[in-house]
C-alpha positions as CSV (number, residue, x, y, z in Angstrom):
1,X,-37.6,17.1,6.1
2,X,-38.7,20.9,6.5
3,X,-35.9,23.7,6.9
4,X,-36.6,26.4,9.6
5,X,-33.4,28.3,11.0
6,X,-30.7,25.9,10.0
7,X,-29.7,22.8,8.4
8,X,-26.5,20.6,9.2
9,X,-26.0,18.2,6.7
10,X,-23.4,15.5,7.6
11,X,-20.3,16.2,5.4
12,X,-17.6,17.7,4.5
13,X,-17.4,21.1,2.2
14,X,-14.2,21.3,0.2
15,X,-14.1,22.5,-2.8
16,X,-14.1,21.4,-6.9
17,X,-12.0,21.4,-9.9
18,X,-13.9,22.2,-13.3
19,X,-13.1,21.4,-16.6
20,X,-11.1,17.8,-16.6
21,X,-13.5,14.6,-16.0
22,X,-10.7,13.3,-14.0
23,X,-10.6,16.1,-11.5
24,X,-9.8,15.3,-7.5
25,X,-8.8,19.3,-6.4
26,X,-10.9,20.1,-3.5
27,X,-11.4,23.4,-1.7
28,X,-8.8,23.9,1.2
29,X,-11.3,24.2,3.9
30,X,-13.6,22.1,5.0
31,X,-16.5,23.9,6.4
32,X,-18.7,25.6,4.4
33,X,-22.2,27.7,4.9
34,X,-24.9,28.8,2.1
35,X,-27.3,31.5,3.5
36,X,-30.7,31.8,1.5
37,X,-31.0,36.5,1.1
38,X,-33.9,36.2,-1.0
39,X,-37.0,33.9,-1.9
40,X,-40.2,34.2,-1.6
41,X,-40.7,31.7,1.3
42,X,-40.1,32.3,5.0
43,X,-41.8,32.2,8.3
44,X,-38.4,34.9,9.5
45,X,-40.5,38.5,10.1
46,X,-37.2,40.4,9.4
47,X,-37.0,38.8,6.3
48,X,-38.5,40.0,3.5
49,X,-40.4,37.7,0.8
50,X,-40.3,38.6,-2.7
51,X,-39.4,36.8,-6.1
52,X,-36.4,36.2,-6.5
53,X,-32.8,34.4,-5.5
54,X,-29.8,35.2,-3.8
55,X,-27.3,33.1,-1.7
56,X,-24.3,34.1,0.4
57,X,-21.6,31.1,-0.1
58,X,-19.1,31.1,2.5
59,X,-16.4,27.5,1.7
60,X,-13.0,27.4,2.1
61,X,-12.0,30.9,2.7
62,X,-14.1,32.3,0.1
63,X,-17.2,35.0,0.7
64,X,-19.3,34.3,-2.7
65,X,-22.4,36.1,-3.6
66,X,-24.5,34.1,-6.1
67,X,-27.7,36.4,-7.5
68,X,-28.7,39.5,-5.7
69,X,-32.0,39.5,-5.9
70,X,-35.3,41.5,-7.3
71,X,-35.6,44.6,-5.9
72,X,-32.5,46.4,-4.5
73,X,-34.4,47.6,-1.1
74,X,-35.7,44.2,-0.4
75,X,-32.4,42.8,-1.0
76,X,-30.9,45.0,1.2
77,X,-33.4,44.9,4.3
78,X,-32.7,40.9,4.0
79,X,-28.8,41.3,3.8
80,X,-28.8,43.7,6.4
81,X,-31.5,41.4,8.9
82,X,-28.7,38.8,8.2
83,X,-26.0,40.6,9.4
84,X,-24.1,40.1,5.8
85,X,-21.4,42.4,5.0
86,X,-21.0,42.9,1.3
87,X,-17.8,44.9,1.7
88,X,-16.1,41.9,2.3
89,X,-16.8,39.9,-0.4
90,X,-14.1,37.7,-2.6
91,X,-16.6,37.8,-6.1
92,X,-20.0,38.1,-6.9
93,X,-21.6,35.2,-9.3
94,X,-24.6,36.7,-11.7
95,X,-26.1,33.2,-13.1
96,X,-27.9,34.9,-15.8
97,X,-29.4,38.0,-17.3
98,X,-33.2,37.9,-15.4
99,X,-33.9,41.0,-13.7
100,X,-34.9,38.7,-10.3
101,X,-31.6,37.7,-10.2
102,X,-29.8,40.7,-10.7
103,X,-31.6,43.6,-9.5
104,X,-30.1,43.9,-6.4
105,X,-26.4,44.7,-8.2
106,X,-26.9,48.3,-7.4
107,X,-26.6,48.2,-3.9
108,X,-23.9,45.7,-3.9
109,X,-21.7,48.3,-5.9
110,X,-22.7,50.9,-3.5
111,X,-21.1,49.0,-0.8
112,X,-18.4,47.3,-2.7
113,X,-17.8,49.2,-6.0
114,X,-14.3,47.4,-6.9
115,X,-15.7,43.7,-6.0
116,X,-15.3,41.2,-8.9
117,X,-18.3,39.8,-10.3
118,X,-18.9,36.9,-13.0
119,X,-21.2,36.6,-15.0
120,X,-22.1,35.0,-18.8
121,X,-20.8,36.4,-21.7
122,X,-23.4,37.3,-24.3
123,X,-23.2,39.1,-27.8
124,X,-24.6,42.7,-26.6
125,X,-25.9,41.4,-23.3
126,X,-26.3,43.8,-20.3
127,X,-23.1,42.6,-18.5
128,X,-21.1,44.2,-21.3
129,X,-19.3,42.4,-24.4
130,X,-16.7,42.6,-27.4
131,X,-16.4,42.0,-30.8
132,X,-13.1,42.1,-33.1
133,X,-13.7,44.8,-35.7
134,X,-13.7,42.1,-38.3
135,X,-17.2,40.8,-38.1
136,X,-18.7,43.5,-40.0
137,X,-17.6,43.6,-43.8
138,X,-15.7,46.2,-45.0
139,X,-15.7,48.6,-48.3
140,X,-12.7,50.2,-48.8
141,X,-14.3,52.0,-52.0
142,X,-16.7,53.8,-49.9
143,X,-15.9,57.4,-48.5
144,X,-15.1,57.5,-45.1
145,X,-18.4,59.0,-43.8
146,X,-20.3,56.3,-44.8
147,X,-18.0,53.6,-43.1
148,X,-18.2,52.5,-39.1
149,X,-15.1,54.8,-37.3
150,X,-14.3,56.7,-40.9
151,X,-12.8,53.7,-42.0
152,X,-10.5,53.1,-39.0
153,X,-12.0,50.8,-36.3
154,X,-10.8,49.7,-32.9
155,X,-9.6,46.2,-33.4
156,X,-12.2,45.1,-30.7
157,X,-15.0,47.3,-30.1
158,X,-16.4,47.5,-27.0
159,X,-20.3,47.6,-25.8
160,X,-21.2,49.2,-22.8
161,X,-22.9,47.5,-19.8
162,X,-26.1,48.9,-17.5
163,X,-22.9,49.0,-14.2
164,X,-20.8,51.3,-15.7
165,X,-17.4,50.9,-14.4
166,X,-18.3,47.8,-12.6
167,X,-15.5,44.6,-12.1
168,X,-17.0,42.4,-14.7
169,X,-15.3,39.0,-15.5
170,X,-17.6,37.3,-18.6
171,X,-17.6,33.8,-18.7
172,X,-18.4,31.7,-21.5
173,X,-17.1,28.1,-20.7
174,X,-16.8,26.2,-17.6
175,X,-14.0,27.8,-15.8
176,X,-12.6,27.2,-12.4
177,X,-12.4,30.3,-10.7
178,X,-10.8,29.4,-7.2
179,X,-9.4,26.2,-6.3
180,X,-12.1,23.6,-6.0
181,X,-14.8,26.3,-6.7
182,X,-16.3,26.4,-10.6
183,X,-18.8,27.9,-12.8
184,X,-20.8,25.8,-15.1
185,X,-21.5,27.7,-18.2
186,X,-24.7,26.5,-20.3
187,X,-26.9,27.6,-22.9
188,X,-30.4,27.5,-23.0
189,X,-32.3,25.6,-25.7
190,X,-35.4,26.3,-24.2
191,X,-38.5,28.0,-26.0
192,X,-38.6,31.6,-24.6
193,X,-34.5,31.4,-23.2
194,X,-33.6,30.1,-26.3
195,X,-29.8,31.4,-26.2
196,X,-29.7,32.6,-22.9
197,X,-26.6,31.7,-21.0
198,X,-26.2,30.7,-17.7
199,X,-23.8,30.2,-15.1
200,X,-24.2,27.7,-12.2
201,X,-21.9,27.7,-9.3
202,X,-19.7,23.8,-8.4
203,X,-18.2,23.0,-5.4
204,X,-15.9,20.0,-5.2
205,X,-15.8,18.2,-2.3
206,X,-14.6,14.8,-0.3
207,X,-18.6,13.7,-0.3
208,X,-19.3,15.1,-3.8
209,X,-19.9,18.0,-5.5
210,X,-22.1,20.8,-3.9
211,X,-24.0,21.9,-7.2
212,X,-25.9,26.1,-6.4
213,X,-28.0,27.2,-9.7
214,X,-29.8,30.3,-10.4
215,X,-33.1,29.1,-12.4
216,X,-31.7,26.4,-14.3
217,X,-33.2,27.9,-18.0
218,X,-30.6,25.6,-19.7
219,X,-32.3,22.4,-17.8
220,X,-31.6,21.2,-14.5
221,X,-30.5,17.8,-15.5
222,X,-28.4,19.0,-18.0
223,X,-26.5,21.0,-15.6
224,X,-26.1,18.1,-13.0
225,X,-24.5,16.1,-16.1
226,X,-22.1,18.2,-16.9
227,X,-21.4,19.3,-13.6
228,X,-20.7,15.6,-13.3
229,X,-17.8,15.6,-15.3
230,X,-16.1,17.3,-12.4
231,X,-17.1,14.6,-10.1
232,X,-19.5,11.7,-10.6
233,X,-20.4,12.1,-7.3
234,X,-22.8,14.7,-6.4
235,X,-23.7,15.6,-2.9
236,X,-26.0,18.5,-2.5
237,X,-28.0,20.1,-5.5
238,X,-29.7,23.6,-4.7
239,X,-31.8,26.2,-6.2
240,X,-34.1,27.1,-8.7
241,X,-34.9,24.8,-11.0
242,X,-37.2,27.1,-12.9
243,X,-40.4,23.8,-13.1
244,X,-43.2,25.3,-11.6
245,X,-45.3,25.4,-14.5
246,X,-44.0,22.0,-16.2
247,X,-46.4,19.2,-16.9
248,X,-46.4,16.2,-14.5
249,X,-44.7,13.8,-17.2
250,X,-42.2,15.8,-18.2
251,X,-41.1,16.6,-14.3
252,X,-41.1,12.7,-13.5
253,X,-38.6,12.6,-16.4
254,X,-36.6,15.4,-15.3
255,X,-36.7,14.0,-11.2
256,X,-36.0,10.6,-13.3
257,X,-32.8,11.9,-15.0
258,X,-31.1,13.3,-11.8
259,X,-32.0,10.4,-9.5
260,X,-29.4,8.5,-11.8
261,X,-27.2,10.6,-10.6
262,X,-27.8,9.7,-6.8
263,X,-27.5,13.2,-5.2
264,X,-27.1,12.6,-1.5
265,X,-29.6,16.2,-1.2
266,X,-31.9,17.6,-3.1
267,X,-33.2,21.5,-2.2
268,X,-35.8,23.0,-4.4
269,X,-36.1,26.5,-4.2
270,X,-37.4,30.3,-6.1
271,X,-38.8,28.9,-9.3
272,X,-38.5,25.2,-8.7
273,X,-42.3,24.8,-8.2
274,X,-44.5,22.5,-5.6
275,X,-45.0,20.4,-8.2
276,X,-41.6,19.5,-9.0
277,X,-40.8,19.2,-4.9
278,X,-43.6,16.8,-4.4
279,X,-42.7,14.7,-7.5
280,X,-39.0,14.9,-6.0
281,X,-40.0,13.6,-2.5
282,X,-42.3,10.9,-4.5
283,X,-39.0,9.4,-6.1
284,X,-36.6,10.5,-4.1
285,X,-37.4,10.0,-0.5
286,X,-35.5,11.1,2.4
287,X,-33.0,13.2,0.1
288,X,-35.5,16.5,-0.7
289,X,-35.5,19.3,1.8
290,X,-37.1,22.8,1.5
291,X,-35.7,26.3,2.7
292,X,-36.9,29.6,3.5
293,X,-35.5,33.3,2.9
294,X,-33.2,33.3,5.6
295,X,-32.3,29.5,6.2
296,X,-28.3,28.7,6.9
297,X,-27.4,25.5,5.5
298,X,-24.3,24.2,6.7
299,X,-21.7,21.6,5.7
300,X,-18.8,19.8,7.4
301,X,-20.2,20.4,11.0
Protein backbone atom coordinates (compact mmCIF):
# COMPACT_ATOMS: atom_id res chain seq x y z
CA UNK A 1 0.00 0.00 0.00
CA UNK A 2 1.49 3.52 -1.22
CA UNK A 3 1.32 6.62 1.28
CA UNK A 4 0.30 9.96 -0.22
CA UNK A 5 -1.20 12.66 2.39
CA UNK A 6 -2.08 10.42 5.29
CA UNK A 7 -2.20 7.09 6.68
CA UNK A 8 -4.76 5.73 9.41
CA UNK A 9 -3.73 2.66 10.70
CA UNK A 10 -6.32 0.85 12.81
CA UNK A 11 -5.16 1.03 16.47
CA UNK A 12 -4.62 2.41 19.35
CA UNK A 13 -1.33 4.68 20.36
CA UNK A 14 -0.50 4.57 23.96
CA UNK A 15 2.48 4.56 25.15
CA UNK A 16 5.64 2.03 26.43
CA UNK A 17 7.63 1.15 29.42
CA UNK A 18 11.45 0.48 28.81
CA UNK A 19 13.75 -1.39 30.60
CA UNK A 20 11.75 -4.49 32.47
CA UNK A 21 10.72 -7.54 29.98
CA UNK A 22 7.56 -7.62 31.97
CA UNK A 23 6.48 -4.10 31.25
CA UNK A 24 2.45 -3.27 30.63
CA UNK A 25 2.83 0.98 31.29
CA UNK A 26 1.21 2.49 28.37
CA UNK A 27 1.07 6.12 27.27
CA UNK A 28 -2.04 8.01 28.79
CA UNK A 29 -3.47 9.00 25.50
CA UNK A 30 -4.56 7.19 22.99
CA UNK A 31 -4.21 8.99 19.82
CA UNK A 32 -1.10 9.49 18.42
CA UNK A 33 0.38 11.25 14.97
CA UNK A 34 4.08 10.85 13.36
CA UNK A 35 4.63 13.63 10.61
CA UNK A 36 7.56 12.68 8.15
CA UNK A 37 9.87 16.88 7.98
CA UNK A 38 12.43 15.42 5.97
CA UNK A 39 13.31 12.63 3.29
CA UNK A 40 14.17 12.61 0.21
CA UNK A 41 10.78 11.30 -1.25
CA UNK A 42 7.60 13.33 -1.95
CA UNK A 43 5.27 14.23 -4.61
CA UNK A 44 4.23 17.53 -1.79
CA UNK A 45 5.74 20.88 -3.96
CA UNK A 46 6.09 22.79 -0.59
CA UNK A 47 8.07 20.20 0.61
CA UNK A 48 11.42 20.08 0.10
CA UNK A 49 13.43 16.67 -0.76
CA UNK A 50 16.84 16.25 0.52
CA UNK A 51 18.74 13.43 2.44
CA UNK A 52 17.96 13.10 5.44
CA UNK A 53 15.33 12.27 8.52
CA UNK A 54 13.17 14.03 10.74
CA UNK A 55 9.74 13.16 12.40
CA UNK A 56 7.45 15.18 14.57
CA UNK A 57 5.81 12.63 17.24
CA UNK A 58 2.84 13.84 18.73
CA UNK A 59 1.27 10.61 21.44
CA UNK A 60 -0.16 11.02 24.59
CA UNK A 61 0.42 14.63 25.30
CA UNK A 62 3.77 14.71 24.26
CA UNK A 63 5.28 17.00 21.08
CA UNK A 64 8.66 14.79 20.27
CA UNK A 65 11.04 15.84 17.68
CA UNK A 66 13.17 12.81 16.48
CA UNK A 67 16.25 13.94 13.95
CA UNK A 68 16.16 17.39 12.42
CA UNK A 69 17.35 16.95 9.37
CA UNK A 70 20.36 17.79 6.73
CA UNK A 71 20.46 21.21 6.02
CA UNK A 72 18.99 23.69 8.49
CA UNK A 73 17.15 25.86 5.59
CA UNK A 74 15.60 22.76 4.11
CA UNK A 75 14.52 21.71 7.37
CA UNK A 76 13.05 24.72 8.10
CA UNK A 77 11.08 25.48 4.73
CA UNK A 78 9.53 21.79 5.44
CA UNK A 79 8.70 22.57 9.25
CA UNK A 80 7.36 25.71 8.31
CA UNK A 81 5.11 24.18 4.96
CA UNK A 82 3.80 21.91 7.84
CA UNK A 83 2.66 24.32 10.00
CA UNK A 84 5.05 22.75 12.95
CA UNK A 85 5.72 24.93 15.82
CA UNK A 86 8.98 24.02 17.42
CA UNK A 87 8.49 26.43 20.33
CA UNK A 88 6.27 24.12 21.66
CA UNK A 89 8.04 21.21 21.86
CA UNK A 90 8.22 18.70 25.17
CA UNK A 91 12.12 17.18 23.99
CA UNK A 92 13.99 16.68 21.07
CA UNK A 93 15.48 13.00 20.31
CA UNK A 94 19.03 13.05 18.33
CA UNK A 95 19.38 9.18 17.33
CA UNK A 96 22.87 9.56 16.53
CA UNK A 97 25.89 11.67 15.69
CA UNK A 98 25.41 11.81 11.43
CA UNK A 99 25.28 15.18 10.26
CA UNK A 100 21.76 14.24 8.13
CA UNK A 101 20.27 13.67 11.19
CA UNK A 102 21.32 16.49 13.13
CA UNK A 103 21.96 19.43 11.01
CA UNK A 104 18.96 21.05 11.38
CA UNK A 105 19.69 21.53 15.54
CA UNK A 106 20.56 25.11 14.82
CA UNK A 107 17.36 26.30 13.86
CA UNK A 108 15.56 24.30 16.40
CA UNK A 109 17.57 26.34 19.21
CA UNK A 110 16.86 29.39 17.45
CA UNK A 111 13.30 28.85 18.07
CA UNK A 112 13.39 26.93 21.27
CA UNK A 113 16.85 27.55 22.88
CA UNK A 114 15.82 26.01 26.43
CA UNK A 115 14.00 22.72 24.82
CA UNK A 116 15.50 19.43 26.20
CA UNK A 117 17.10 17.23 23.79
CA UNK A 118 18.41 13.47 24.12
CA UNK A 119 20.75 12.18 22.59
CA UNK A 120 23.79 9.21 22.99
CA UNK A 121 26.40 9.64 25.23
CA UNK A 122 29.84 9.16 23.58
CA UNK A 123 33.49 9.56 25.01
CA UNK A 124 34.30 13.13 23.36
CA UNK A 125 31.28 13.00 20.99
CA UNK A 126 29.75 16.30 19.60
CA UNK A 127 26.80 16.22 22.02
CA UNK A 128 29.12 16.87 24.84
CA UNK A 129 30.60 14.36 27.60
CA UNK A 130 32.46 13.71 30.98
CA UNK A 131 35.11 11.98 32.46
CA UNK A 132 36.10 11.57 36.26
CA UNK A 133 39.64 13.07 36.60
CA UNK A 134 40.85 9.63 37.45
CA UNK A 135 41.20 8.04 34.09
CA UNK A 136 44.37 9.64 33.36
CA UNK A 137 47.44 8.45 35.62
CA UNK A 138 48.88 10.68 37.88
CA UNK A 139 52.66 11.68 38.92
CA UNK A 140 52.79 13.34 42.03
CA UNK A 141 56.80 13.61 41.59
CA UNK A 142 56.33 15.73 38.58
CA UNK A 143 56.28 19.65 38.87
CA UNK A 144 53.11 21.14 38.56
CA UNK A 145 53.63 22.55 35.02
CA UNK A 146 54.04 19.41 33.59
CA UNK A 147 50.80 17.92 35.15
CA UNK A 148 46.95 18.33 33.54
CA UNK A 149 45.30 21.48 35.86
CA UNK A 150 48.93 22.05 37.85
CA UNK A 151 48.30 19.00 39.67
CA UNK A 152 44.77 19.85 40.81
CA UNK A 153 41.95 18.50 38.45
CA UNK A 154 38.21 18.98 38.51
CA UNK A 155 36.96 15.68 39.72
CA UNK A 156 34.92 15.33 36.40
CA UNK A 157 36.11 17.28 33.57
CA UNK A 158 33.99 18.45 31.23
CA UNK A 159 34.13 18.42 27.12
CA UNK A 160 32.42 20.91 25.31
CA UNK A 161 29.71 20.28 22.70
CA UNK A 162 29.24 22.04 18.94
CA UNK A 163 25.49 23.67 20.80
CA UNK A 164 26.94 25.55 23.34
CA UNK A 165 24.67 26.10 26.13
CA UNK A 166 22.20 23.80 24.58
CA UNK A 167 19.64 21.32 27.12
CA UNK A 168 21.48 18.22 26.49
CA UNK A 169 20.32 14.92 28.30
CA UNK A 170 23.10 11.97 27.21
CA UNK A 171 21.78 8.74 27.16
CA UNK A 172 23.69 5.64 27.39
CA UNK A 173 21.18 2.80 28.25
CA UNK A 174 17.64 2.25 27.49
CA UNK A 175 15.87 4.65 29.61
CA UNK A 176 12.17 5.59 29.79
CA UNK A 177 11.88 9.12 29.43
CA UNK A 178 7.96 9.70 29.75
CA UNK A 179 5.53 7.25 30.70
CA UNK A 180 5.10 4.64 28.11
CA UNK A 181 7.58 6.59 25.76
CA UNK A 182 11.49 5.00 25.63
CA UNK A 183 14.73 5.35 24.09
CA UNK A 184 16.56 2.21 22.96
CA UNK A 185 20.19 2.77 23.31
CA UNK A 186 22.50 0.52 20.98
CA UNK A 187 25.91 0.32 19.77
CA UNK A 188 27.03 -0.27 16.54
CA UNK A 189 29.24 -3.21 15.62
CA UNK A 190 29.20 -2.49 12.18
CA UNK A 191 32.32 -1.91 9.88
CA UNK A 192 32.55 1.98 9.37
CA UNK A 193 30.02 2.77 12.73
CA UNK A 194 31.93 0.47 14.63
CA UNK A 195 31.19 2.23 18.19
CA UNK A 196 28.77 4.52 17.18
CA UNK A 197 25.75 4.85 19.48
CA UNK A 198 22.42 5.16 18.71
CA UNK A 199 19.19 5.94 20.09
CA UNK A 200 15.84 4.70 18.73
CA UNK A 201 12.63 6.00 20.01
CA UNK A 202 9.65 3.07 21.76
CA UNK A 203 6.26 3.58 22.13
CA UNK A 204 4.16 1.16 24.14
CA UNK A 205 0.97 0.61 23.30
CA UNK A 206 -2.47 -1.69 23.76
CA UNK A 207 -1.68 -3.12 19.99
CA UNK A 208 2.17 -3.26 20.47
CA UNK A 209 4.98 -1.25 20.50
CA UNK A 210 5.25 1.60 17.87
CA UNK A 211 9.25 1.21 17.22
CA UNK A 212 10.72 5.12 15.26
CA UNK A 213 14.65 4.63 14.34
CA UNK A 214 17.05 7.01 12.93
CA UNK A 215 19.34 4.77 10.43
CA UNK A 216 19.48 1.75 12.34
CA UNK A 217 23.75 1.55 12.23
CA UNK A 218 23.49 -0.80 15.18
CA UNK A 219 21.14 -3.29 12.91
CA UNK A 220 17.59 -3.02 12.54
CA UNK A 221 16.76 -6.44 13.85
CA UNK A 222 18.86 -5.98 16.65
CA UNK A 223 16.90 -3.00 17.69
CA UNK A 224 13.35 -4.67 17.16
CA UNK A 225 14.79 -7.53 19.67
CA UNK A 226 15.57 -5.54 22.24
CA UNK A 227 12.87 -3.28 21.84
CA UNK A 228 10.95 -6.49 22.34
CA UNK A 229 11.84 -6.88 25.72
CA UNK A 230 9.45 -4.02 26.43
CA UNK A 231 6.74 -5.79 24.66
CA UNK A 232 6.74 -8.90 22.54
CA UNK A 233 4.31 -7.43 20.61
CA UNK A 234 5.31 -5.02 18.02
CA UNK A 235 2.92 -3.01 16.01
CA UNK A 236 4.40 -0.49 13.73
CA UNK A 237 8.23 -0.27 12.89
CA UNK A 238 9.42 2.96 11.02
CA UNK A 239 12.41 4.57 9.59
CA UNK A 240 15.65 4.17 8.22
CA UNK A 241 17.00 1.14 8.24
CA UNK A 242 20.27 2.23 6.76
CA UNK A 243 20.12 -1.21 3.77
CA UNK A 244 20.27 0.29 0.63
CA UNK A 245 23.51 -0.90 -0.37
CA UNK A 246 23.24 -4.48 1.34
CA UNK A 247 23.51 -7.58 -0.62
CA UNK A 248 20.21 -9.47 -1.53
CA UNK A 249 21.08 -12.50 0.95
CA UNK A 250 21.94 -10.74 3.68
CA UNK A 251 18.56 -8.39 3.40
CA UNK A 252 16.37 -11.66 3.15
CA UNK A 253 18.09 -12.55 6.42
CA UNK A 254 17.54 -9.28 8.01
CA UNK A 255 13.52 -9.11 6.53
CA UNK A 256 13.81 -12.96 7.86
CA UNK A 257 14.76 -11.96 11.44
CA UNK A 258 12.03 -9.34 12.00
CA UNK A 259 9.20 -11.20 10.39
CA UNK A 260 9.68 -13.49 13.58
CA UNK A 261 8.69 -10.88 15.26
CA UNK A 262 5.27 -10.38 13.48
CA UNK A 263 5.11 -6.48 13.18
CA UNK A 264 1.62 -5.62 12.36
CA UNK A 265 3.49 -2.57 9.92
CA UNK A 266 6.41 -2.18 8.38
CA UNK A 267 7.49 1.56 6.91
CA UNK A 268 10.82 1.82 5.19
CA UNK A 269 12.07 5.06 4.90
CA UNK A 270 15.61 7.76 4.33
CA UNK A 271 18.33 5.09 4.00
CA UNK A 272 16.29 1.91 4.06
CA UNK A 273 16.83 1.25 0.39
CA UNK A 274 14.39 -0.20 -2.56
CA UNK A 275 15.92 -3.16 -2.25
CA UNK A 276 15.27 -3.79 1.18
CA UNK A 277 11.35 -2.50 0.62
CA UNK A 278 10.79 -4.87 -2.19
CA UNK A 279 12.46 -7.83 -0.31
CA UNK A 280 10.02 -6.67 2.66
CA UNK A 281 6.81 -6.64 0.53
CA UNK A 282 8.25 -10.24 -0.98
CA UNK A 283 7.99 -11.73 2.65
CA UNK A 284 5.98 -9.70 4.24
CA UNK A 285 2.88 -8.89 2.23
CA UNK A 286 0.23 -6.60 3.14
CA UNK A 287 2.25 -5.20 6.24
CA UNK A 288 4.99 -2.76 4.21
CA UNK A 289 3.93 0.75 3.33
CA UNK A 290 6.01 3.65 1.99
CA UNK A 291 5.95 7.46 2.97
CA UNK A 292 6.90 10.62 1.57
CA UNK A 293 8.38 14.05 3.09
CA UNK A 294 5.38 15.33 4.40
CA UNK A 295 3.05 12.18 5.00
CA UNK A 296 0.94 12.13 8.55
CA UNK A 297 0.62 8.77 9.87
CA UNK A 298 -1.92 8.47 12.36
CA UNK A 299 -2.87 6.02 15.11
CA UNK A 300 -5.92 5.34 17.25
CA UNK A 301 -8.38 7.04 14.76
Amino acid sequence: MKLHAALFLVGTLASTTVFAPTATAFAADSKGQVTILYDAFGKDAAMKKDWGFSALVEVAGKRILFDTGNDPEVFASNVKAKNVDLSNLDFVVLSHRHSDHMAGLSYVLSVNPKVKIYAPKEGFGIFGSSLPASFYRKDESLPPDMRYYGGTPPEVMKFGTAWQGANFELIDKTTEVAPGIALIALVSDAPGTRELKELSLAVNTPDGVVLLVGCAHPGIEKIVEATAVINPKIHLIMGGFHLGPAPADYLAQVVSEIGKLNPDVLIPMHCSGLNFTQEAQRQMPGKVMTTTTGTCISFGI
